[in-house]
N, C-alpha and C positions, 0 to 999 in steps of 0.2 A: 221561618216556616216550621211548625211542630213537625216532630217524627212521622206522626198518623197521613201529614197532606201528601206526603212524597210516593205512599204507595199507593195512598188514592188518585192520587195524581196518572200517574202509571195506569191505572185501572182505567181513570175514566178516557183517556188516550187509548187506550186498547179498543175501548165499547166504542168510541166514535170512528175510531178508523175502521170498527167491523160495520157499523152505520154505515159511514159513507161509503164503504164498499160494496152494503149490502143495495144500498138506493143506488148508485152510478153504475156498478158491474153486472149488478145481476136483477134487483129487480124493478129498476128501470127498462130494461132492455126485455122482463119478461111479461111485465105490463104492455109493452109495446106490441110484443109479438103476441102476446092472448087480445090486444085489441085488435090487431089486422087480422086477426085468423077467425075471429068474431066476424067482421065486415065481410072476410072472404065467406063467410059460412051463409050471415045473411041475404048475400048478391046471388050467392052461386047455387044453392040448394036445392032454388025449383028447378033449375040447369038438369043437377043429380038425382030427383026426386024421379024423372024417367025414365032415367037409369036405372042401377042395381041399388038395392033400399039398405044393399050389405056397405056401400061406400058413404053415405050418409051415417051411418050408424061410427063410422073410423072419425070422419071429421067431427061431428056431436060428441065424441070420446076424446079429441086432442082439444077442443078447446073446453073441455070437460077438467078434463085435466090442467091445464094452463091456469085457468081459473084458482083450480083448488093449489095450485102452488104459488101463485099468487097470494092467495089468502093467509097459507104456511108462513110465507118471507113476510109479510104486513105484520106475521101476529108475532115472529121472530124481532120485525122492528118496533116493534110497540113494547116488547120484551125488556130490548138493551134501552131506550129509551127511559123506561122506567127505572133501570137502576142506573140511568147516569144522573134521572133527575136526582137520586137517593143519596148521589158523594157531594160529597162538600167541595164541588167546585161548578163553575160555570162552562159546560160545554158548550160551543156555539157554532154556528155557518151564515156564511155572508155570500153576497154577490162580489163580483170585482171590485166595486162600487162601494163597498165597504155599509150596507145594509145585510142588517142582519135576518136569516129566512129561517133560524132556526136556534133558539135557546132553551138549554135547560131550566127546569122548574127553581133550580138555587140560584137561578138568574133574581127572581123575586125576593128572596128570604136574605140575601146579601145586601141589596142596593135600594131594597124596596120598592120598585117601580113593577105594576102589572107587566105580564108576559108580554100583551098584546101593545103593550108602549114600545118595546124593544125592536118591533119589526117596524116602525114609523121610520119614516125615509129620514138620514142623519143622525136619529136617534143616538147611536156610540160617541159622534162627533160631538156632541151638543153637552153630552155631561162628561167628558173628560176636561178635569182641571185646566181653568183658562191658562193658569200658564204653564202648562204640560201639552195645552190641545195641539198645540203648532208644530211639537216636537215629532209628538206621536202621530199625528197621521199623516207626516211626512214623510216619516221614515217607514211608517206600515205599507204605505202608498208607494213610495222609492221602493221598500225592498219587493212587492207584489210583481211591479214592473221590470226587475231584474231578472225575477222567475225565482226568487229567493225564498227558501223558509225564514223563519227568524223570530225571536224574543223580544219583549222590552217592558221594561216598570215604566207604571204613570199611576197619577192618581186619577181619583174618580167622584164626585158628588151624591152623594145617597140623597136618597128620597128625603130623610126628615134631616138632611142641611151638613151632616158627617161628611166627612173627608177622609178616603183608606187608599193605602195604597195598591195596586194588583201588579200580578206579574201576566202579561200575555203572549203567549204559546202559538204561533201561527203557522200553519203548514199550508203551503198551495195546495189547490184539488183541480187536475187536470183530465177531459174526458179525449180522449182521440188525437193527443196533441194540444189539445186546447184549455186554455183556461175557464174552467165554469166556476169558479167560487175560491171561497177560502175556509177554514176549520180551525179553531183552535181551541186551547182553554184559559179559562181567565181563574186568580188562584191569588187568593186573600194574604197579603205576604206585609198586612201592616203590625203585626205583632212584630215582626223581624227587622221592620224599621225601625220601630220604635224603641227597640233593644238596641238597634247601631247609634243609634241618636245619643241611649242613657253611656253606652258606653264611649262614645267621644268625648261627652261630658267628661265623664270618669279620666280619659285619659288628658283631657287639655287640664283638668285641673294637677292631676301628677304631673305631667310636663312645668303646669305654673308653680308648684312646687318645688321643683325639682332645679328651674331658673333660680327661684326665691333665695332655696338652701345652698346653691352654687355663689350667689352674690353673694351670703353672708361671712359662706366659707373664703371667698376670695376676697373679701373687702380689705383694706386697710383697718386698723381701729378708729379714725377720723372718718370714715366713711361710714360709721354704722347708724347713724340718724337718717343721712341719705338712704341707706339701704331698706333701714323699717319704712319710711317713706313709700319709697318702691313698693313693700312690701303690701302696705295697706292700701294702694290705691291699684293694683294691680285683683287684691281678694274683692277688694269692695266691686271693682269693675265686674268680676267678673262672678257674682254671687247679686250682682244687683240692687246693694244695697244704696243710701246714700249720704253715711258716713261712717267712717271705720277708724281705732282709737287705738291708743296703747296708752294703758296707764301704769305706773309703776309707784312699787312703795318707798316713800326716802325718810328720813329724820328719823332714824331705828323704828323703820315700821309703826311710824304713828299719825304719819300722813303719804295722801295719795294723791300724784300730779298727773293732770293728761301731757302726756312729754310727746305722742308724737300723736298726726290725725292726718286723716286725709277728709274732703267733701266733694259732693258732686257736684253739678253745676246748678249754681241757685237755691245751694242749700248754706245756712249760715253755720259758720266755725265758730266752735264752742270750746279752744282750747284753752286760751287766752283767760276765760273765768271759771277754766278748773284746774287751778292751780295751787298747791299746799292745801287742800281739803284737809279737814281732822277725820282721821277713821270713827273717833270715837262719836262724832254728833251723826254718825250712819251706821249705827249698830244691827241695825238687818243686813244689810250689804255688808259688813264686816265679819257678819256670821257667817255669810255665803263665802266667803274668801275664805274662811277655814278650813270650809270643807274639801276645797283643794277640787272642788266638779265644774260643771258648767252652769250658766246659767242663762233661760230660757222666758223672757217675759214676752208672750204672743201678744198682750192687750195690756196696754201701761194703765187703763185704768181699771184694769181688774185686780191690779196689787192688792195684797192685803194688807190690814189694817197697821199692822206692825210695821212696814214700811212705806209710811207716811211721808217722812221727811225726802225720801230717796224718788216718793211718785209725785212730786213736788218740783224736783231737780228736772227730772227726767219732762216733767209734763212744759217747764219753762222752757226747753230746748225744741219742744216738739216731737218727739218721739213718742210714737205710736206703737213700735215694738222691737225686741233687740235680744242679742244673744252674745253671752258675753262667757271668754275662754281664760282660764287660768293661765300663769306661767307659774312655772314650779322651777325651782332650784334642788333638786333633788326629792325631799318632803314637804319644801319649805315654799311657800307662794312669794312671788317676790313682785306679783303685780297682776296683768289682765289684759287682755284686748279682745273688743266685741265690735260691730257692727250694728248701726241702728237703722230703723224702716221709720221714713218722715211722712210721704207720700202715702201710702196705705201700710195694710198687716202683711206682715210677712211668716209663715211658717215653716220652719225649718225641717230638715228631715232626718231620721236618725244618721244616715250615713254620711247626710252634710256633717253633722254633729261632728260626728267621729274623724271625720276627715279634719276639722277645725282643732282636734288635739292633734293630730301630726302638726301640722302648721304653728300649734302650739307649742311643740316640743322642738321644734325646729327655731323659734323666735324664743325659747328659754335660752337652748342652748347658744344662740348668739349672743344675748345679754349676759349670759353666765360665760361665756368667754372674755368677756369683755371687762368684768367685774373681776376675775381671779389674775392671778401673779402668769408672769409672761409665758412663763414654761406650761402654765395651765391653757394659757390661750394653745397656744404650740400644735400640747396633745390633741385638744379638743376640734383643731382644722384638721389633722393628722383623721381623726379619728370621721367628723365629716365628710374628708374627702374619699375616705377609702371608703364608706356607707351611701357617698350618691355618688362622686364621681367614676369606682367602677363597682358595678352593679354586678354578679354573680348568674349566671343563665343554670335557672332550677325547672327539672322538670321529671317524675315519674310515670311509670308505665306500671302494666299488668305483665304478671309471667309469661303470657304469652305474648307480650310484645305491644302492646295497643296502650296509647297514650290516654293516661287519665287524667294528667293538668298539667302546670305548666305556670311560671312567671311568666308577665310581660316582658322581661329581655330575652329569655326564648322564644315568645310568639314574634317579636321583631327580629329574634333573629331568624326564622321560619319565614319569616314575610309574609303570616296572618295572623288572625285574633287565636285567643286563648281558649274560643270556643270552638273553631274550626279546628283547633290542635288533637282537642277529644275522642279519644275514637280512631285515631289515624293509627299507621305503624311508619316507621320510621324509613320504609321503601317511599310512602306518600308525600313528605316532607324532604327529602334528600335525594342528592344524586345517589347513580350506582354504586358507585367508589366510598361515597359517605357513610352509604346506607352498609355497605359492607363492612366498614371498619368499627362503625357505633352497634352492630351486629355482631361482632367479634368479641369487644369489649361485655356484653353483656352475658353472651354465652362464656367468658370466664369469670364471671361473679356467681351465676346459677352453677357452674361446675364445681367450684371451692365455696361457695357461703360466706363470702368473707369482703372484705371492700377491696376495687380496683383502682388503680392512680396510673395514669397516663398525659402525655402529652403528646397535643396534635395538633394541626395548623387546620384553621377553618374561612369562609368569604361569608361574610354577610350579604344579602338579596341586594344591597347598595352596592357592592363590591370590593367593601374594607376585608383586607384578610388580616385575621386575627391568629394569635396561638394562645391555647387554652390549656389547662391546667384541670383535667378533669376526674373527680372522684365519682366512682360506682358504686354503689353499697345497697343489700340489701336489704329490703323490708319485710319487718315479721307481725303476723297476727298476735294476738294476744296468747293466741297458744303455742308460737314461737317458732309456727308453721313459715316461709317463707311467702308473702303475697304481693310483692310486686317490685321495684329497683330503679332507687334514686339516684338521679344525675345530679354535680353539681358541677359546674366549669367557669373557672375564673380566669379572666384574659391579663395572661404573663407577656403580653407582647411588650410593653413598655420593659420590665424587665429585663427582659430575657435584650432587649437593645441595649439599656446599659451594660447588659454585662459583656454584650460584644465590643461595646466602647471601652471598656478596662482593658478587654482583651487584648483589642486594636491598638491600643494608646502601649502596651508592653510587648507585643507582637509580631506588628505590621507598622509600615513607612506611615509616614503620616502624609505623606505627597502623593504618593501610588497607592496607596494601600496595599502594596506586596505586600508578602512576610519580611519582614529586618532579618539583621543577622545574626537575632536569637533563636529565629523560630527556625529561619535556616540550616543552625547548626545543631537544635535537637533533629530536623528531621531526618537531615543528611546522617545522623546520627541511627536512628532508627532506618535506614533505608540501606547501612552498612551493615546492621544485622538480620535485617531480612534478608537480604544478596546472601549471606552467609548461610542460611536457614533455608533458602530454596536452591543453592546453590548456582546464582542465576550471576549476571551481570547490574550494574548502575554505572551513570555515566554525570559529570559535572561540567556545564557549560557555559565559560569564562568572557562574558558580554562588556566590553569596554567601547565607547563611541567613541570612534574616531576625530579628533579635535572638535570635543566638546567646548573646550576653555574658550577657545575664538567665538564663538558662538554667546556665551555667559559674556566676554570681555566687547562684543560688537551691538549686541542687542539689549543685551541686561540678562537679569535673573529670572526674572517673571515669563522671557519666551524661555530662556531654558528648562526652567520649572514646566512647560506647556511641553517641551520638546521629550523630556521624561514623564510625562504622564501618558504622552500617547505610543510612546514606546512600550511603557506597560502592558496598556490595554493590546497592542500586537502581539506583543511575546505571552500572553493568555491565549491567543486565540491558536497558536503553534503547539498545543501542547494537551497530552491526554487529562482527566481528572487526576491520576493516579500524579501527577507531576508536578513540582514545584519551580516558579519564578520567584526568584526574590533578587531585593533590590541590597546591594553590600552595601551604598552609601556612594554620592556623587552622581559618576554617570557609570558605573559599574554595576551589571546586574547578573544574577548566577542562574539558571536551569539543571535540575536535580532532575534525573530522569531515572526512572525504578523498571523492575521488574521484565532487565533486555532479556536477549538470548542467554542459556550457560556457555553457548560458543564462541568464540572472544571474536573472531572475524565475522560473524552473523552481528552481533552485540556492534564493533564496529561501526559497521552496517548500516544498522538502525539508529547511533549515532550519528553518522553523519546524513542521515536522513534529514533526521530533524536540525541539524545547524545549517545546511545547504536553505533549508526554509525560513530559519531565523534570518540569515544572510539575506535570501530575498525579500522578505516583510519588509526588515527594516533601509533595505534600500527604497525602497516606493519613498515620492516626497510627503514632506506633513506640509501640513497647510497651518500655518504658525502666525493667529488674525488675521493681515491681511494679503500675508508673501507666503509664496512658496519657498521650504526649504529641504533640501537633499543632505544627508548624513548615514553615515557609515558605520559598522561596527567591523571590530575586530575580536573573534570568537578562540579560545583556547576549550581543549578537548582533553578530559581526561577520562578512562574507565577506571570502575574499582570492582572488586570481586570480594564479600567477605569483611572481615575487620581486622585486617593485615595491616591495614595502616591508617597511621589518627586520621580525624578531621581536617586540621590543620598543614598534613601531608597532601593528600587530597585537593587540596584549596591552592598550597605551595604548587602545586604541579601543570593544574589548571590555569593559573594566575602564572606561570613558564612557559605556558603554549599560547595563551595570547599572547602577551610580549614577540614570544616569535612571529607570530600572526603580524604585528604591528609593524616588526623589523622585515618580513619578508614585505611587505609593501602597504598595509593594510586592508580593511576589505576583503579579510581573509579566513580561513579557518585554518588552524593548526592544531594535531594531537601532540600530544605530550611524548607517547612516547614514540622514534623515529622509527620505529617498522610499522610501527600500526598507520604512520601516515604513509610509506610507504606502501600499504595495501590497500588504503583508502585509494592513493591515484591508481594504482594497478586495477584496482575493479572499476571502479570509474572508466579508466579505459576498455576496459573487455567488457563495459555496458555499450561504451559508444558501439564497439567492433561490430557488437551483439547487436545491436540496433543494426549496422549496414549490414552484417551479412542478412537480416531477415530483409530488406529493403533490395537486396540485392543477389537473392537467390543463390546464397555461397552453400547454403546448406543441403545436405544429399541422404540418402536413405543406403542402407545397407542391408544386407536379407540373411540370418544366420539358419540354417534348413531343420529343422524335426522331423526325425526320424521313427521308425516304427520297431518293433523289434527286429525285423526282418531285414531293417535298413534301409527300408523306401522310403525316399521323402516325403511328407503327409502336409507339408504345410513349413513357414516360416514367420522367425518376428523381426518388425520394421526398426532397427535401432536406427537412429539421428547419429548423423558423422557432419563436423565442419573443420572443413581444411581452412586456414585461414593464408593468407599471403606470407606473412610475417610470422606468425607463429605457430604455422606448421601446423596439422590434425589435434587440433584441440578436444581436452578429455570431454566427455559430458557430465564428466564427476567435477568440471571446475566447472562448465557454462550451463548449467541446467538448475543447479541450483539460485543461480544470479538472476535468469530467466522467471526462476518462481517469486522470487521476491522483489522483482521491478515490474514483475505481471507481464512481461514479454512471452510466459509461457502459452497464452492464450494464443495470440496469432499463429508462434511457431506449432502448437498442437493441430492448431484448423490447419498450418502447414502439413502437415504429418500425417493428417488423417485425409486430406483431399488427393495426396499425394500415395498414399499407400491404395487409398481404390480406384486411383487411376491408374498404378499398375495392375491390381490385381484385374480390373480392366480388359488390359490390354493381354494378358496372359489367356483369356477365356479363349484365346484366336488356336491356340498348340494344345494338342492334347497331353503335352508331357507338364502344363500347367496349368489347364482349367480345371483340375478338381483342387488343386493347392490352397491352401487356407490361410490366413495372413494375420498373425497377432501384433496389432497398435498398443504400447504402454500409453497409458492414460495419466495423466500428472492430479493430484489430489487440488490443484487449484480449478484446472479445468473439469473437473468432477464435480466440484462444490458451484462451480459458474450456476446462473439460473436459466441460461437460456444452451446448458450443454446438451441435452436431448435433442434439441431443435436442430442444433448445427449438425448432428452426425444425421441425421434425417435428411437433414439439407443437401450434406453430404453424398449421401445412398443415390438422392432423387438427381442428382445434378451429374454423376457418373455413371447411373443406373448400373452397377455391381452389382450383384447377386449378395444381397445382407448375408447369407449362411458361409459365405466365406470371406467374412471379417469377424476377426476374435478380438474384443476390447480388453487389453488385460488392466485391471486397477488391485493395486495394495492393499493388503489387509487391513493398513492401521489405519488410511483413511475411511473407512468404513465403521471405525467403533465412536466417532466424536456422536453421531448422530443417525442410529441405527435405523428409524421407522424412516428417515428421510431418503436413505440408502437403498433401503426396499425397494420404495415410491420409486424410484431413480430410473435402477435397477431392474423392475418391472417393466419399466415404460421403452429402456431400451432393448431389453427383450421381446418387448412386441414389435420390436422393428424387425425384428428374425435374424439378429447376430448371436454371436454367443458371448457368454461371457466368463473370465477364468480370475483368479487369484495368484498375482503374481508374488513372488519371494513368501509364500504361503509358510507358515511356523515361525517367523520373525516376530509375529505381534503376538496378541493373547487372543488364541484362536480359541473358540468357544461353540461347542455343539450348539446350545440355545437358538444362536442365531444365523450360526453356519444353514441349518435346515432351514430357518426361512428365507435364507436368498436364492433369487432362480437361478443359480451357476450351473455353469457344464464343464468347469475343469481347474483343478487345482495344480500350482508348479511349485515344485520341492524346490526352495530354494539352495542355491548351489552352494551357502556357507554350511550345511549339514553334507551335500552331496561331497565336497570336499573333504573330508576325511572321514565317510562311513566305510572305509577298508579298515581304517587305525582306528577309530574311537569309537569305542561301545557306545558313548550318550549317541553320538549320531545317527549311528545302526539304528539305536533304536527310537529313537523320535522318526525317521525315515521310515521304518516296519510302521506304527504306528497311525503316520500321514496317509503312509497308501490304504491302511485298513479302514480309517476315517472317511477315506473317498470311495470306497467299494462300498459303503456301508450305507453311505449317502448316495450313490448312483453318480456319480464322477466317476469324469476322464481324467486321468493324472498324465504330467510330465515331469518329468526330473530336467531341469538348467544345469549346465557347469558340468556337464562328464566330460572326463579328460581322459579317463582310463578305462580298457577293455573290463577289467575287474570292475569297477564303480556300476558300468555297464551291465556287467553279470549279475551282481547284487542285486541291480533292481528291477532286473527281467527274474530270478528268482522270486521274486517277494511281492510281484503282482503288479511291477510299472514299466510298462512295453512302449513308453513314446520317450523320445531325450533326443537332448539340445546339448551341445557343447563343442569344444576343439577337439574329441574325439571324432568327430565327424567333418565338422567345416568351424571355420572360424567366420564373422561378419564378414558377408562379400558383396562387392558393387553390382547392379541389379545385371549386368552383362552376366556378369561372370558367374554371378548366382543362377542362369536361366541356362549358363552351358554346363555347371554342376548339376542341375536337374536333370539335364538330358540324358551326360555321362552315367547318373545314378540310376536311371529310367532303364537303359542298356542292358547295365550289369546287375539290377534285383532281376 
């Protein structure tokens, strides 16, 4: 479809739907109503006429009017009618029935058939291509029926016996619910066929090409008779000739053989009696071979007089007409092949022509491979294969982005033509992702002027993913101006695999594909100076299978080989990116684990995380063909910290702790060194503990009082106490951190907080405790939960406490990983109507910025400053400074940790009138804490 049809296209859609609107909506309906109002005029008149002569005069004035807007709308649609008849397309209207009641005037100028032909009942049916008719008004028919709009090509018959294609445009037209008709347009779309048509051509004959030059490159040298074979009865089939030749020059270029032919069927083979020709008794034809062109005889007996002897040959054969292709050995002709027309003339086109020298140059260079010493054949497959087998994806654009062409391995890789490429931008053709990265790339070649080279992984529309090798460079006008920027991307995937199979093959096991135990021990190598550099921990994990040997000596090698490779594939799935598995050799495999805690019992920890999981993987059965089979490992553990000790220390130590693993029974884990396994089982146990007391209600709340300057209690915070059986009031500096990193903190917090407002609850009953205020510390895990808003809401509604006296306190530093999130948080739990404060406040990197924008209402000096701001200036004055930061900011301050009347006096000086500490009370059980408030109630 030209440029021009698309907006006429457009246009003439517009004027029909204002048509149809104008006839259905409005002046149907006003035809109707100036006819009844007419009939009422004429019935009822002499009714009126004895009446007032002033009411006759209103209705002679409304259908006066009716009339003349009537006439308005008719001359309105006589209007757009006329320039629909004016676009170059067919606008039309039908009944259900598929008759047409209304076409435009290019109805005629297209198809040639009078206007008044077109409304004849069938009429559409009767000239759409017999074998198109059944498709189409079946499917115009189906889709009517469904209540559907809808599209479709078909061809059509012209008046004087043509054949075009159209495209038709169908839209329902419904009045009240109802179907009255249909509309559409019909749009001359056989230029655009006939353009898909020339370029299939174009592209089967590239593809037969592209097979041809692929056969010649892969043939054997004993194969290449066969393959010209191929080659010519493949061209001829498909160029329609009905015989096709190769001749070559032999006896130093002084005779010429038809060495290979193909014919069609029932055409006679003429190779047989052209064989050893002398060049010299065809001195025309020998001239034309000089000139190294083509040559083109449309009419054998139009030769001219000079070549006699040649329309002689030619006319004994039968040939009528023929075109005939050089082969060239560099400048040098070393022969021919042409194609003849027996049946009738054939006329060639230039672009056949031209296409006939690739084909050409394609059937030299096979000959000419085949002729030169081995090393020349070598390069010249070498040099074939990298010119058709991988083909290079070209295509440039306009500075502002829109695509001006394009190879065919781009439009297939786009997954359309070379013409639909034109014009587009690269959002058009490509995902988001795509489109943003080939966006990137381009906007740094217009920032530097200079060419860009990158590598990137791409999916073809088929779904092969490729990696590409792509340069960017810019294009310059002639005046050196910059005007537009070529792609070139060559696919390194092949590559880029070998080079992982070097890799692989020096690397990694060749049974598992782990890393071996080179790559092992540079990494472990590198992963000893990072420890070092971030100061952190790594850990190495000493994987031996348990009577492996039985296994190898009962079944064979090939299940143990099965029994190690699914091993592998487990001990991958245990394990972060940052982490390495490798296989040492045997049934021996190691885990390199980077970047623990710098805390050696946290690091631990996290060690023994991950071997409790190896443990359990590789307990589960393999399924080993057609039995199940059960196997064991025995695990050694070591940490390292730094580059204190080699590799092979490290390995030594490791390769010490299984062993022991082995000797304590196997199916076991053991650390290297003997207190760290002893803290391994010690936390272990005070997880299990930690599990029952929350199962079992061991745990209890304590209430330490906040005081005011005056000394009145104003409020307390809820500290977590567990007595245990066995060992006695356990710290929360040992169970709170275990709690956070087995995620047990979660329950015990909903503990903690369902628990603290149902005391404070239950206090609203005594007046020496219903105004009291109750601070819950918050844990940084239960902070970051996503459903932690919800629960303390949950909380509020399920005790109905009074929100204003619960104070959530949370830490400073959890607050800096993710500030905007913190807000949000923050916000939301302030609209519950509690408050919120900052505990151990100046421990982190406290920061105005964003201290002001959290909603808080109270900041707590923590107690490691409160404790020596008598003796230590820095104290003092980081402490003056916190209170002036909260008075500045509209905060409540309190000070944690006073232990002393002086500590006390300082910071009732210096502007902080609320404190918490063993100057006042120390944590007390909620009894005793409510007969403290009494006692205090008394005496302020």
């Amino acid at each position: 479809m030209s440029s021009l049809a698309i907006p006429l296209l457009a246009v003439a859609m517009m004027l029909l739907a204002i048509l149809i609107l104008l006839r259905v909506r409005v002046t149907r309906p006003l035809r109707q109503l100036a006819s009844e109002a007419q009939d009422m005029l004429s019935t009822e008149v002499r009714e009126l006429s004895v009446g007032s002569s002033h009411g006759s005069n209103e209705i002679g004035s409304l259908v006066h009017s009716f009339n003349a807007l009537v006439d308005r709308l008719a001359s309105n649609e006589a209007r757009y009618r006329e320039i629909l008849d004016n676009v170059s397309v067919i606008a039309w209207e039908a009944d259900p029935e598929l008759n047409f009641t209304y076409v435009s005037t290019y109805a005629e100028r297209l198809l040639g058939y009078p206007i008044e032909d077109w409304y004849r009942q069938g009429f559409w049916e009767k000239h759409v291509h017999p074998e198109d008719r059944q498709k189409a008004v079946g499917y115009c028919l189906a889709s009517t029926q469904q209540g559907l709009d809808h599209e479709f090509e078909y061809r059509m018959r012209t008046a004087d016996g043509r054949i075009i294609w159209v495209r038709d445009i169908v839209s329902l037209v419904y009045h009240e619910s109802e179907l009255v008709g249909l509309r559409g347009i019909l749009v001359d779309i056989s230029e655009r066929k006939q353009a898909e048509l020339q370029l299939q051509n174009q592209l089967n004959f590239e593809e037969m090409l592209a097979n041809i030059s692929r056969d010649f490159v892969i043939s054997a040298p004993g194969e290449l008779d066969k393959t010209i074979d191929s080659m010519l009865r493949r061209a001829g089939e498909f160029f329609d000739v009905e015989r096709a030749y190769l001749f070559q020059l032999c006896n130093g270029n002084t005779q010429v053989s038809n060495t290979h032919e193909w014919c069609a069927a029932g055409v006679r083979p003429e190779m047989d009696q052209l064989q050893n020709l002398p060049v010299e008794v065809m001195p025309w034809w020998s001239n034309w071979m000089k000139t190294g062109k083509c040559l083109f005889i449309p009419d054998v007996d139009l030769m001219p007089p000079e070549a006699e002897v040649e329309q002689a040959l030619l006319r004994s054969q039968g040939v009528k007409s023929l075109l005939a292709i050089p082969v060239l050995s560099g400048d040098r002709v070393i022969g021919f092949f042409g194609f003849d027309s027996v049946s009738d003339y054939r006329c060639w086109t230039d672009k056949e022509i031209s296409l006939m020298y690739v084909m050409g140059s394609t059937l030299s260079a096979a000959l000419v491979q085949h002729q030169v010493q081995a090393s020349l054949r070598h390069e010249a497959a070498i040099l074939n294969s990298l010119l058709n087998s991988i083909p290079d994806i070209v295509s440039f654009k306009s500075v502002d982005g829109e695509y001006l062409g394009c190879n065919s391995e781009f439009a297939r890789f786009v997954g359309c033509s070379k013409e639909e490429v034109i014009g587009k931008r690269v959002d058009a053709l490509f995902d988001p992702d795509t489109a943003d990265l080939f966006n990137s790339h381009d906007r740094l070649v217009l920032e530097h002027l200079e060419p860009q080279r990158n590598e990137h992984w791409m999916t073809y529309p088929s779904g092969e993913r490729v990696l590409f090798d792509t340069l960017k460079a810019p294009m310059r006008g002639s005046d050196g101006e910059v005007i537009g920027l070529l792609g070139v991307s060559r696919n390194i995937t092949e590559r880029r695999e070998s080079e992982e199979q070097i890799r692989n093959l020096a690397f990694f096991d060749t049974l598992t594909h782990l890393p071996n135990r080179r790559l092992l021990l540079d990494r472990l190598q590198h992963a000893m100076h990072n420890s070092a550099r971030h100061r952190n921990h790594g850990c190495l994990l000493f994987i031996d299978l348990d009577n492996f040997k039985n296994l190898n000596d009962t079944l064979g090698h090939d299940v143990g080989d099965r029994l190690l490779v699914s091993v592998a594939q487990r001990l991958n799935l245990t394990i972060r990116d940052i982490d390495t598995v490798a296989r040492l050799g045997g049934d021996e495999f190691i885990i390199l684990l980077e970047g623990l805690s710098s805390d050696e019992s946290r690091a631990v920890t996290e060690s023994e995380h991950v071997a409790e999981k190896v443990l359990s993987v590789l307990n589960e059965p393999y399924l080993l063909g057609q039995n199940l089979y059960h196997s064991t490992p025995s695990l050694g553990v070591t940490l390292f910290s730094g580059t204190s000790l080699s590799v092979d220390e490290l390995l030594k130590r490791a390769d010490m702790a299984m062993y022991r693993a082995k000797a304590s029974g196997r199916n076991m884990i053991r650390f290297f060194d003997p207190s760290m396994q002893a803290a391994v089982e010690e936390r272990a146990a005070l997880e299990s503990d930690l599990r029952y007391a929350l199962e079992h209600e061991q745990f209890e709340l304590y209430f330490q009082p906040q005081v005011d300057e005056c000394g009145q209690v104003i409020g307390a915070e809820a500290l977590l106490r567990w007595l245990h059986h066995a060992r006695g009031m356990v710290s929360p500096a040992q169970f709170i951190p275990l709690a956070e990193d087995t995620g047990l903190i979660l329950p015990i917090g909903h503990w903690v907080l369902k628990t603290a407002c149902e005391r404070l609850r239950a206090w609203e009953v005594g007046p020496a405790l219903e105004q009291i205020t109750l601070a819950v510390n918050i844990s940084a895990r239960q902070f970051r939960h996503a459903g932690f808003v919800d629960d303390i809401a949950g909380v509020l509604a399920s005790t109905g406490v009074n929100p204003a006296r619960l104070k959530l306190e949370i830490t400073e530093s959890m607050m800096l990983d993710d500030i905007e999130g913190t807000i949000e948080r923050l916000s939301r739990l302030k609209a519950l109507g509690v408050s919120l404060s900052i505990d151990d406040f100046g421990t982190g990197y406290s920061s105005l910025s964003y201290l002001k924008r959290l909603p808080l209402d109270q900041l707590k000096i923590d107690q490691s400053f409160v404790r020596d701001l008598t003796d230590d200036p820095n104290d003092a004055v980081i402490v003056q400074a916190i209170i002036a930061m909260a008075q500045r900011l509209g905060l409540d301050i309190i000070a944690e940790g006073v232990e002393t009347e002086a500590q006390r006096q300082f910071l009732l000086e210096h502007g902080c009138s609320h404190f918490q500490g063993y100057l006042f009370s120390r944590p007390l059980p909620s009894a005793d804490f409510e007969h403290f408030l009494n006692i205090n109630q008394k005496l302020v």
